[in-house]
N, C-alpha and C positions, 0 to 999 in steps of 0.2 A: 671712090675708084679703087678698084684693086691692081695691087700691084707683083710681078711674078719676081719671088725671091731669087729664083734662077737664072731671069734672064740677062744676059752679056750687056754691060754698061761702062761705060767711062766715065773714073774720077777725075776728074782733070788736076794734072802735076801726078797723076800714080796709076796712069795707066788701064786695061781692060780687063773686069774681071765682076763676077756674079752682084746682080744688086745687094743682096744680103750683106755680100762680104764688104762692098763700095760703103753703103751704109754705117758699118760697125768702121771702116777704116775712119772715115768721114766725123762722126762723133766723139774718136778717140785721138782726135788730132788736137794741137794744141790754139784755144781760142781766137788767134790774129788769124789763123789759117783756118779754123776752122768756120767760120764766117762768112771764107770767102769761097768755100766748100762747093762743088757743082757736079751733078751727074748729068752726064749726054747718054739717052737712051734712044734706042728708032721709034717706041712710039708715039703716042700722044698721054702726056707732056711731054717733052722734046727735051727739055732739062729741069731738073730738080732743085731748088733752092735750099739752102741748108734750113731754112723754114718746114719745105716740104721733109726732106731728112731727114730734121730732129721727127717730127710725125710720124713717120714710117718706123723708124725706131722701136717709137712710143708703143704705136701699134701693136707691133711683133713683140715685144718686149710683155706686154699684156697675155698675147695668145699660149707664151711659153709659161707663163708663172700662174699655179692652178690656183 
């Protein structure tokens, strides 16, 4: 499934602001918190598990480094 690095999402405890950024905030948090890591988006999936996050990460992470 893809995912739109732009679109408006909430981290939950930090607020609304672009998946990309939710993600990099999300991964760079410190491991008790980061754990318990969650993104509410409007589409489908509805929220993101820090499972799915480290993922997406990973993903993007891959597409930037040649």
């Amino acid at each position: 499934m893809a995912f739109d690095p732009e679109e408006l999402v909430t981290l939950t405890d930090h607020g609304t602001m672009k998946l990309r950024s939710a993600v990099s905030r999300a991964m760079t948090m410190p491991p008790k918190e980061r754990k318990r890591a969650t993104i509410v988006r409007e589409g489908d999936p509805a929220t993101l598990s820090f499972e799915q996050i480290k993922s997406l990460s990973a993903q993007w992470h891959e597409r930037l480094v040649p």
